[in-house]
Each structure stands twice: as C-alpha cells, then as structure tokens.
C-alpha positions as CSV (number, residue, x, y, z in Angstrom):
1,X,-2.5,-17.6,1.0
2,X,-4.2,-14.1,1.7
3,X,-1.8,-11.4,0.2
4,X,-1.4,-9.6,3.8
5,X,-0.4,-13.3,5.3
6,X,2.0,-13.6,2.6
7,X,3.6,-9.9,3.7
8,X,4.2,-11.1,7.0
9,X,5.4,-14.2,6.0
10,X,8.0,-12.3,3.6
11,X,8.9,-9.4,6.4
12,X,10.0,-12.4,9.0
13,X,12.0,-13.8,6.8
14,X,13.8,-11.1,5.4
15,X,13.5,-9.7,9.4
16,X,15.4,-13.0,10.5
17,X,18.1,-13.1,7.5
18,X,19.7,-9.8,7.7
19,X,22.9,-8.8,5.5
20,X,25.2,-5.3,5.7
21,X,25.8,-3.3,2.7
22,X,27.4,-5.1,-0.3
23,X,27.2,-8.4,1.1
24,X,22.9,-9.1,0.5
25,X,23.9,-12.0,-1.7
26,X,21.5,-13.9,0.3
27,X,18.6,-11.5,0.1
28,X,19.0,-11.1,-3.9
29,X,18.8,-14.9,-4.0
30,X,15.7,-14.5,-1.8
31,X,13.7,-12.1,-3.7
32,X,14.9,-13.9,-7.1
33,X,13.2,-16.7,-6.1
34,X,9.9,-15.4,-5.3
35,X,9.8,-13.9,-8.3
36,X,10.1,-17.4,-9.9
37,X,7.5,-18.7,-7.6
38,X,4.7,-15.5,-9.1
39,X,6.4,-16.0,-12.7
40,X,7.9,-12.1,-12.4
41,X,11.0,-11.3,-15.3
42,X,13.9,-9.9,-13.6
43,X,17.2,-8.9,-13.8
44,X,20.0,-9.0,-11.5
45,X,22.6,-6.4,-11.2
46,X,25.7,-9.7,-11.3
47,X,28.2,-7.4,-10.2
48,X,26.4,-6.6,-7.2
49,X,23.7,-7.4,-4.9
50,X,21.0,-6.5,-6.1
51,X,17.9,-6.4,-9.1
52,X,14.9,-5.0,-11.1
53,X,11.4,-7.0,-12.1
54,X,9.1,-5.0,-14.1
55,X,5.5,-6.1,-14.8
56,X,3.1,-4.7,-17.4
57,X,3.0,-3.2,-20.9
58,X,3.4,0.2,-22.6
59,X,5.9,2.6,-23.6
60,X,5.3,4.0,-19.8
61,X,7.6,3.2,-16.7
62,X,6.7,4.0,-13.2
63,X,8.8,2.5,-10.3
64,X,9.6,1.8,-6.7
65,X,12.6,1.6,-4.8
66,X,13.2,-1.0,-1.8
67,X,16.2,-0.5,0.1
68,X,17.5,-4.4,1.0
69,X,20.9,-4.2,3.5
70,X,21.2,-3.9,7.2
71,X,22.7,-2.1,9.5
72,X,25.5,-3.6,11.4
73,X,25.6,-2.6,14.9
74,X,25.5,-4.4,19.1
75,X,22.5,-6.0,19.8
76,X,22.4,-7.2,23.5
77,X,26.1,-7.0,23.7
78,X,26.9,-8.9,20.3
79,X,27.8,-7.4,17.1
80,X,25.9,-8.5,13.9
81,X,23.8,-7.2,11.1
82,X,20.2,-5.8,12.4
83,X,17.1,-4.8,10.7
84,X,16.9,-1.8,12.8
85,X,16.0,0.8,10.4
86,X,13.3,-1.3,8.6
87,X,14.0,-2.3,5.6
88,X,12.9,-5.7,5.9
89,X,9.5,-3.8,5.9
90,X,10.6,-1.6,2.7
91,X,11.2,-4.8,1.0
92,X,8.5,-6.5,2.2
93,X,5.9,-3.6,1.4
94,X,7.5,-3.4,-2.4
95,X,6.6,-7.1,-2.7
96,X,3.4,-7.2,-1.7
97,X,2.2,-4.2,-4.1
98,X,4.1,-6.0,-6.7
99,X,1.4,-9.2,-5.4
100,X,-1.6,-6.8,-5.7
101,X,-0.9,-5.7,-9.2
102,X,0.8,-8.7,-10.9
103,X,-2.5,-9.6,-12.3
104,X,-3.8,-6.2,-13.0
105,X,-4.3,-4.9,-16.1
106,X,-1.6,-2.4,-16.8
107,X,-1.4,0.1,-19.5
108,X,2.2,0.9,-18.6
109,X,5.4,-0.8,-17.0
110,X,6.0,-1.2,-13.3
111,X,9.5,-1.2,-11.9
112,X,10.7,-2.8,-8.6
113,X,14.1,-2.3,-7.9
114,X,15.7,-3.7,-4.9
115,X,18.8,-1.5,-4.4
116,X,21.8,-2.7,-1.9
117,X,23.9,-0.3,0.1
118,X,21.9,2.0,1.1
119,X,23.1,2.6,4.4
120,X,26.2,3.1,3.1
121,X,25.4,5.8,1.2
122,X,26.0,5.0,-2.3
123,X,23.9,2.0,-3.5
124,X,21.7,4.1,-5.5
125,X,24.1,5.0,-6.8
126,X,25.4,1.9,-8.4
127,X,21.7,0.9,-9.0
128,X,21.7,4.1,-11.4
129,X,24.2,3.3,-12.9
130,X,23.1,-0.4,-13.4
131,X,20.3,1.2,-15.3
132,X,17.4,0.8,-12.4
133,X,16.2,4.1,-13.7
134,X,16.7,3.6,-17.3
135,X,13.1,5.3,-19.2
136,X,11.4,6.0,-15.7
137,X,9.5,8.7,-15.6
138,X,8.1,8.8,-12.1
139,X,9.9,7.1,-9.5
140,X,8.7,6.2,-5.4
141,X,10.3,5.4,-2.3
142,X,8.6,4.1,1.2
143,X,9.6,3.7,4.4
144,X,8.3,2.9,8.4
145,X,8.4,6.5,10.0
146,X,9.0,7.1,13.9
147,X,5.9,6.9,15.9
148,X,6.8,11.1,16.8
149,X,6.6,11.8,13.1
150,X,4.0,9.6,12.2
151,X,1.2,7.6,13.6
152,X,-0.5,4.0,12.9
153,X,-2.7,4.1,10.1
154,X,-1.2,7.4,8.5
155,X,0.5,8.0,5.4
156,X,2.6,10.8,4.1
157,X,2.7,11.6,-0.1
158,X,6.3,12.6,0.8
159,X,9.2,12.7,3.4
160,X,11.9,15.5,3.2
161,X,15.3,14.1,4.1
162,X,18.0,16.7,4.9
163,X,21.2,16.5,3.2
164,X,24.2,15.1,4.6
165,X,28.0,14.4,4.5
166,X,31.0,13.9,6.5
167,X,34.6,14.7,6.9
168,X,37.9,12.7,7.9
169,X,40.9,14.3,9.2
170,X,44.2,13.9,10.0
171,X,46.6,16.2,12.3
172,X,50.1,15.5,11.9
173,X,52.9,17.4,14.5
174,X,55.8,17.2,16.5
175,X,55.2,15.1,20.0
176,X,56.7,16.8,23.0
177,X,57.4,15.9,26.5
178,X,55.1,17.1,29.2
179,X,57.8,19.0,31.0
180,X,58.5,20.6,27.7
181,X,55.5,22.0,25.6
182,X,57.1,24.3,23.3
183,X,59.0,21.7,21.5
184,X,56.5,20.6,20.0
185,X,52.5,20.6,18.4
186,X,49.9,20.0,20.8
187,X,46.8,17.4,18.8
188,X,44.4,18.1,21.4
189,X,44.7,22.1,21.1
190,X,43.6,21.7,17.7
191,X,41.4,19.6,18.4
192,X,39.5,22.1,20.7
193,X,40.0,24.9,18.3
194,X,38.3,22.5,15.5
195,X,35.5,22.0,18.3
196,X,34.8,25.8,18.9
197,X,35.7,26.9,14.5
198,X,32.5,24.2,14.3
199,X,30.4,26.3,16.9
200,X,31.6,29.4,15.2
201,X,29.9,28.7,11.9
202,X,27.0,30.6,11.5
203,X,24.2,30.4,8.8
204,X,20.4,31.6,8.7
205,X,18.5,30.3,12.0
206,X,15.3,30.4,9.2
207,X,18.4,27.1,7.2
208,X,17.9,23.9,9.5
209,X,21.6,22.7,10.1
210,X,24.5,21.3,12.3
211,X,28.0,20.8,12.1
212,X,30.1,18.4,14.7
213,X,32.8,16.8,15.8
214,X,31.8,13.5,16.3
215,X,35.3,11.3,16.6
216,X,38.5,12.9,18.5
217,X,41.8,10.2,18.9
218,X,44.4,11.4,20.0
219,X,47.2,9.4,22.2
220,X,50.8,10.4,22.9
221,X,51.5,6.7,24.0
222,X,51.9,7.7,27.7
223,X,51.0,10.3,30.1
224,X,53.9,12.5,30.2
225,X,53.7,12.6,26.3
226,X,52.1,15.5,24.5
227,X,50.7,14.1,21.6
228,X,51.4,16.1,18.0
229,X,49.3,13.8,16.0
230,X,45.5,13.2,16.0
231,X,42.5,12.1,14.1
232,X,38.8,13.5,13.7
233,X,35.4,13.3,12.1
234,X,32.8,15.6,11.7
235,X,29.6,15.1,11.2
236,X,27.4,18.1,8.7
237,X,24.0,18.0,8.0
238,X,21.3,20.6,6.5
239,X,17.9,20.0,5.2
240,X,19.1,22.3,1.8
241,X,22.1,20.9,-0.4
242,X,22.8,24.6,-1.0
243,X,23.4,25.1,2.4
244,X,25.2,21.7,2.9
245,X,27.7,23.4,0.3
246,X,27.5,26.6,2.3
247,X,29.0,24.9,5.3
248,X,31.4,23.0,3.8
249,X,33.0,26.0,2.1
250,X,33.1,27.3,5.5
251,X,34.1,24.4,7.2
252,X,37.3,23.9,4.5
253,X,38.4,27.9,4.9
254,X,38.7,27.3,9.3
255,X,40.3,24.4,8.9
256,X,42.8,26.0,6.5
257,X,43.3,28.7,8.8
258,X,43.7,26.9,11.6
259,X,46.8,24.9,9.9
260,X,48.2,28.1,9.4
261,X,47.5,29.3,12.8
262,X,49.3,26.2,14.6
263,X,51.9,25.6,12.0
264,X,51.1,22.2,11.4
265,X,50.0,19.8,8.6
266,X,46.1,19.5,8.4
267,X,44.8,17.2,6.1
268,X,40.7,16.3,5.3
269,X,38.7,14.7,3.5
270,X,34.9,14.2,2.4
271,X,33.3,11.0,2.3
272,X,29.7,9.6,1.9
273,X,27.6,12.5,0.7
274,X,23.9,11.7,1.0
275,X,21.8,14.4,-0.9
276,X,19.0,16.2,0.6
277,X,15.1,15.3,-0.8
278,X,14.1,17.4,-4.1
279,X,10.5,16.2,-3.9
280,X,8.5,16.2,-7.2
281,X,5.0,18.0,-6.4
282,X,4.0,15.8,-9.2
283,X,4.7,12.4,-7.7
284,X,3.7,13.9,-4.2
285,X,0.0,14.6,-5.6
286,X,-0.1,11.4,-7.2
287,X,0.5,9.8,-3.7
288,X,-1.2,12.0,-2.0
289,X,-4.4,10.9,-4.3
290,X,-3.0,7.0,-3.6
291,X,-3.5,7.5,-0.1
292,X,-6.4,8.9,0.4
293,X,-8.2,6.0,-2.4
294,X,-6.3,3.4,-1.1
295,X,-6.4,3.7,3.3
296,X,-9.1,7.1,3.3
297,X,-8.9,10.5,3.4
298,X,-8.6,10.5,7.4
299,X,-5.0,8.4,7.2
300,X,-3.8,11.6,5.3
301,X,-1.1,13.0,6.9
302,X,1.0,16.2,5.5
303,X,5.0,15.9,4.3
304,X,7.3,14.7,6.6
305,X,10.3,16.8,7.1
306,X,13.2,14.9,8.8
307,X,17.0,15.7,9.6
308,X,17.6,12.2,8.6
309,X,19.3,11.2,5.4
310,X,18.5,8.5,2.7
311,X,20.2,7.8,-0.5
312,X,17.5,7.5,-2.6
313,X,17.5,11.3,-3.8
314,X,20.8,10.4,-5.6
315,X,17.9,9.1,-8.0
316,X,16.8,13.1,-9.0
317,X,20.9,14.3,-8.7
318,X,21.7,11.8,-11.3
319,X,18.7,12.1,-13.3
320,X,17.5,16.0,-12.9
321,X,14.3,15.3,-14.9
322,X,12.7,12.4,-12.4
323,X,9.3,13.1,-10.7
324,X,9.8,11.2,-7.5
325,X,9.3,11.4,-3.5
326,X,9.4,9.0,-0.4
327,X,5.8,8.0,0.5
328,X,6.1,7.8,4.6
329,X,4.0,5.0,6.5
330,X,3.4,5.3,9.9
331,X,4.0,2.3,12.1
332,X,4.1,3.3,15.9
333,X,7.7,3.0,15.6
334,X,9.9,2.7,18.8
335,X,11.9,3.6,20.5
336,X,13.3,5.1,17.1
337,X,15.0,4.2,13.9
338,X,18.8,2.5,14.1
339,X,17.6,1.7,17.6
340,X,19.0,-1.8,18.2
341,X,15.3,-2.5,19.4
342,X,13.5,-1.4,17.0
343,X,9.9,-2.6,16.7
344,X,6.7,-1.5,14.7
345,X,2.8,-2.8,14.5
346,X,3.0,-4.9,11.3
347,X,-0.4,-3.4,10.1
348,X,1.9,-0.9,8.7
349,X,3.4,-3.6,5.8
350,X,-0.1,-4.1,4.6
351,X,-0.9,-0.3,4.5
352,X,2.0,0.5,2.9
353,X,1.9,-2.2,0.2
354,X,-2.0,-1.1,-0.9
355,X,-0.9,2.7,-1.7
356,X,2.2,1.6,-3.0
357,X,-0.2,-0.8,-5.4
358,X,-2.5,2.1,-5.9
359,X,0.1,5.0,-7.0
360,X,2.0,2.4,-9.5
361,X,-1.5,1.1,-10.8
362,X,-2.1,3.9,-12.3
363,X,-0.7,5.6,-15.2
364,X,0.2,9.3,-14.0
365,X,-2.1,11.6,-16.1
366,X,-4.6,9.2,-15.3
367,X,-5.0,10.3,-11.5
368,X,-7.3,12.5,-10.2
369,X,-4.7,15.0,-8.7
C-alpha cells in the first residue's frame, strides 16, 4: 500500500474511534499494534494512555508530539467524543512520517510520542514526567490550522499559542426574602460587580488579552427569594505568560476587594493552566528549511500567531533548555476548530507527514538553516 493510502486509511480509523481524555485505551492499543505490524520498539506509558517508539541510532534524539484524545461535546443533538479539533490528523501525520523514515538511514534517534489528555490540559504533562522527553534535544509539534489562518498546501515552521488559564468561584451569603433585601447578601450583585472588576482590568493594548466571566449560577430556589450564594468561572487568556500572571495578580486583588466590599465569603480557585508558546528560533529554522525541501518554497507561510491554547509548551516549562515549536499545516479547515462539524481536505495528512519526515530526518546541525 502507497504510504499516502496508508494515512488515510489510519486517519479514518482513528476519525471513526474517538476517546476523551484519559480514557484512549483503545487508541494506545491501536497505534501499539501498527507498530508491531512495521516492527517499530515502543513503550507504553502503563499507567496511562499513552506511548513512545523511537527509531534510529546515535547518541542524538529528535522527536514529535501527537496529541491522541477527543473532545467530548453534541453532535447533531447527541453527546459523545468527537474528533473536532483534529487530532485524528496529528496522529495520523506522526505515523506516516514515522512510515517515510522507518527505513531511512539515520544517524540519530527519532521519537514519536503519542501523548493523551491534551484537551484537558495536562497530558504533557504526565507524558514529561513518563519520560517522553528524556535526552531530547529538539522537540516538534503539528497540527490542521483554520482555513482563516492558513491555506491548502501551506505550512508554517511555527504556531504561537497564547497562554491560558481559568478560575472557579464560590460566593457564599445570607438568602433574603424579596420583600426584604437588607437581611441578607445579594449573589447576583456580586456577580455583576465581578462582571464590570473584569472589564476594569487594564493592561498594554500593544499585550493581546481577555478576561471573562464565562459561567454565572445563581438560584434562590424561587422567585421571591434573593439568592446569597452563587457560583462562577472565568475565563483568562494572553498570548505572554508574563502577562497571564499580570492579570491574574489583578484579577486575585478585585476579587479580594470585592469580598471586603460586600461583606461576604469569596472563595477561588485556579485550574488548568495551559502555557503560552516559547518558540525555539532554532527548531523554527529547521522547519522552516523542512518545508520549503519537502512541499517548496511557495507553500511557505510565516508563524502563526493564535489566541488558542495547546499543552504542548508545558514541554519547554518543564524542560527550559528544549528547542521546539508547533509546525502548522494548512487544511481548508471549516467552519473552525472544536466545531462539531469540523472538516478538512485530507491532502493536508500527506503534506504534513513529508515535512514532518523531512525535519526529523535530519540531524539538526546538519540543515541548511
């Protein structure tokens, strides 16, 4: 079978099997065995979904990262896990430049690593600390781009996520009767004054950010019942992790205040922080050079910079002294990622697997950069 028949073949399967973070049992089991079928040594992670094959010789490692789980989300009305923001593609892509260079003669080691949980936020994570990145010295990432970022039959040497993280809170009054506000703490007024504290946070218009509310509950049982307690998330993103912290310092003194100000117990918390891209110019030359020698100098395109988030620069946070970056593919992707109907030309597998081949082929001082 032609190595671009065998892509597709792989991408509806993994397309038609999807599995949510954690729980990609079935897609470990998958990829193990087509590495038994091309006679690839892996190992899997045991405690978790999840594994590494490596390929070639030398004191040298290079390696790629495929993101395996699914979203879950409603599709037509029914809830279930969804292949909407292409990893089924990632893994796919990963595989088939692991088929264009297992018979290659390699003067270092190549790395795959299929990481789980990466919607989640923290299966890199775990994959670091399973070893995936044990001895790497230069590490890549791909992935499908929107059709408004990026077009068929172009390639970006790196995509800039934005940081990102959110909060949980709890507001915890007195209930009072309709007829009688002042006996008691009013949820929803704090509520609004968390709304406009969020609007009132100001940082350099030069800093892409945002900070929102993006949950509000709060429910006094009936009509004629003020409600004192209430629940909320926020939602804070910035391209910079310095500014991320900027926010948050900002976002922890109102909320403070605003305790103080209502006399009432305010309690938060911070949850799945996803760390914005620190981009290796190094590893960004080196697929830069991949694309244009692998698809042409015309499929070229410059670094993507996105709001979006992945958890794959928890990679360089763990381990400050890794060259790596996200190589983008476009894909005429629509209507847009997460999008329950989510659909892509499937040329894109078979561009993205050839530079992916072409930057781990080659030992890094060995490129023309």
């Amino acid at each position: 079978m032609a190595i671009d028949e065998q892509i597709l073949e792989w991408f509806h399967y993994f397309h038609k099997h999807p599995e949510v973070s954690w729980k990609e049992h079935g897609t470990t089991q998958k990829i193990s065995s087509i590495l038994d079928e091309l006679h690839i040594p892996y190992r899997e992670f045991k405690d978790i979904p999840g594994l590494v094959a490596e390929i070639g010789e030398g004191d040298e490692v290079v390696a790629v990262r495929a993101d395996i789980d699914a979203l879950w989300q409603e599709v037509d009305g029914e809830w279930r896990a969804n292949h909407s923001c292409g990893h089924d593609a990632n893994i796919s892509m990963v595989l088939g430049a692991m088929l264009h260079l297992k018979d290659a003669p390699l003067q270092h080691k190549v790395r795959f690593i299929f990481q789980p949980a990466e919607e989640q936020g923290n299966g890199a994570v775990a994959a670091y600390e399973h070893g995936a990145v044990d001895n790497v010295s230069h590490l890549f990432g791909v992935h499908l781009r929107p059709i408004e970022e990026l077009a068929l039959g172009m390639a970006s040497p790196a995509i800039h996520h934005g940081s990102a993280i959110f909060l949980e809170g709890e507001i915890r009054g007195v209930d009072a009767h309709g007829a009688r506000p002042h006996q008691g703490n009013n949820a929803i007024d704090v509520i609004m004054a968390i709304h406009q504290m969020a609007k009132n946070i100001y940082i350099s218009p030069f800093e892409p950010h945002s900070v929102k509310l993006t949950k509000m509950i709060a429910d006094g049982g009936s009509i004629n019942i003020i409600p004192g307690s209430a629940s909320f998330s926020m939602d804070i993103r910035a391209q910079k992790n310095t500014v991320l912290e900027e926010i948050q310092e900002k976002v922890e003194h109102g909320l403070a205040s605003l305790a103080k100000q209502f006399n009432i117990s305010l309690n938060w918390k911070w949850i799945d922080f996803t760390p914005g891209a620190e981009v290796s110019n190094e590893a960004a030359d080196m697929a830069e050079a991949a694309i244009v020698e692998a698809l042409g100098t015309e499929h070229l395109a410059p670094h993507v910079i996105t709001p979006g988030s992945d958890d794959f620069h928890f990679y360089t946070i763990k381990k400050p002294e890794l060259k790596a970056t996200m190589i983008g593919i476009g894909a005429d992707l629509a209507p847009g990622l997460h999008h329950p109907h989510m659909s892509f030309n499937h040329k894109a597998l078979f561009d993205g697997a050839k530079v992916l081949a072409t930057v781990l082929g080659k030992k890094p001082h060995s490129i023309n950069l």
